[in-house]
N, C-alpha and C positions, 0 to 999 in steps of 0.2 A: 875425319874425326868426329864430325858432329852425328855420326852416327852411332859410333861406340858411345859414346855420351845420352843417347836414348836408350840404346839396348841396355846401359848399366840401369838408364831408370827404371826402366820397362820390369827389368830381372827385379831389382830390388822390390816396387813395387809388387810382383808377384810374388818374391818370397814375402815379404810382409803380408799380404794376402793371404799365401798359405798359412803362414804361422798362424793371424789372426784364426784363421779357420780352427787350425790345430787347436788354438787358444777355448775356442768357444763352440768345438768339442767336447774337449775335455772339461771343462766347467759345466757344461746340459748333462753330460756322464755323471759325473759330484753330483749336481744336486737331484738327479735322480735317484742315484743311487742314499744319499741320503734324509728321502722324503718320505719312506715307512717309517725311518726311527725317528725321526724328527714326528711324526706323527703318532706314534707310539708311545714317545716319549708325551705329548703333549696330554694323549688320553691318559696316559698313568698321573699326570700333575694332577689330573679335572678329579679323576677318580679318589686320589691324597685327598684334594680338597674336600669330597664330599665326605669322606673316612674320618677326616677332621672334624668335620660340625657335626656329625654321630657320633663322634666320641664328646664332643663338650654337653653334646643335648644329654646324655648320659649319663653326663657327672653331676650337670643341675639337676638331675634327675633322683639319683642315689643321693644330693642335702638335703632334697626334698624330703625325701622318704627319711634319709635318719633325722631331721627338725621332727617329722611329724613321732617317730619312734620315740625322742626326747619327751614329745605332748605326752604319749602317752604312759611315760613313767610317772605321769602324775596323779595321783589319788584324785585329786578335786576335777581331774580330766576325765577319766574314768570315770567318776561318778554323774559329772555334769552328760556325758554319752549316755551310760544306762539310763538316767531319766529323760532325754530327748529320745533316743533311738526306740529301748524298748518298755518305755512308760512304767518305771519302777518308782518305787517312792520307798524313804524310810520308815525304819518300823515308826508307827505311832502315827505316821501321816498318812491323810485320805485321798489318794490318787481320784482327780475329778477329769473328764473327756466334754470340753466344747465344742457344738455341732454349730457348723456356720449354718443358722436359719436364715438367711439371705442368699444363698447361694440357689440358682434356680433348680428342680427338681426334675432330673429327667425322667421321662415317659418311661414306665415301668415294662422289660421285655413283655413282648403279644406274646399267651399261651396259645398254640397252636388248640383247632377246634376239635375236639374228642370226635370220633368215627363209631358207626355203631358195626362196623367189620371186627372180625379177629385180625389179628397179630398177621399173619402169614396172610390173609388176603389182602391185606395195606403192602406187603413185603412185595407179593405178585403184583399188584397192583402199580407200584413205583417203577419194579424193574421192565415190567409192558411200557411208563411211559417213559422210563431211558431210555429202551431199544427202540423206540419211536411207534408212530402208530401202523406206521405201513406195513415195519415185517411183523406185527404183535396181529393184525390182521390176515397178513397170510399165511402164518402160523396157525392160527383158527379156524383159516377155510382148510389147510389140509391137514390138519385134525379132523377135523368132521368129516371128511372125507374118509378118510383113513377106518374114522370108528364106521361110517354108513357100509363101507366095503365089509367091514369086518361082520358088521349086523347082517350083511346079508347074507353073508356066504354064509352064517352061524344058523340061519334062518332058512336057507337052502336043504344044507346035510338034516 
């Protein structure tokens, strides 16, 4: 008898065993299966939130804007603008412009030095030194060349 007395344990044991398995199966299943939307879910909260403080920066945005609209229904706002902004004055009054003389003087643009070349040799001139000097050189040698062959053969016939 004390044998049937282990084999029950042994059994029971195993089936508790299995079940647990069974158990934590099925639970690793769950929460896999619900770890996209659980994350999905989480990015659409984070996304609400940030749709939310674009919507309130929004609205303080538009009292802004109508407080200042309110300014500018006002004549003495409007007027106080024209004469800041664009230096108007009433009829009868002498619009006067104060120049800060203490503010220091900068160095007036260098005029570049007048050339005693024309126009189109200053032009040739730049574009030889963008293309640099080495192909503007051997451009030159076979040119001359070019014209010496041509001089000669003109000079042959």
């Amino acid at each position: 008898m004390p044998r049937r007395h282990t084999d029950s344990i042994v059994a029971r044991s195993a089936s508790a065993t299995s079940r647990a398995l069974v158990l934590g199966a099925i639970l690793v299943v769950l929460g896999l299966g619900m770890a996209v939307p659980l994350r999905s879910w989480l990015a659409q909260q984070a996304e609400l939130a940030a749709l939310q403080v674009q919507v309130e920066q929004a609205r303080e945005q538009v009292s802004a804007l109508e407080a200042e609209e309110g300014r500018w229904q006002d004549p003495a706002f409007i007027a106080a603008q024209a004469r800041a902004r664009l230096l108007m004055v009433f009829p009868g009054e002498t619009g006067y412009i104060a120049f800060d003389t203490t503010a220091p003087v900068e160095d007036p643009i260098p005029v570049p030095e007048v050339s005693d070349q024309a126009w189109f040799e200053r032009l040739w001139t730049g574009v030889r030194q963008a293309d640099g000097a080495d192909r503007a050189d051997t451009v030159d040698s076979a040119d001359s060349a070019d014209s010496a062959d041509t001089v000669g053969t003109a000079g042959d016939s």
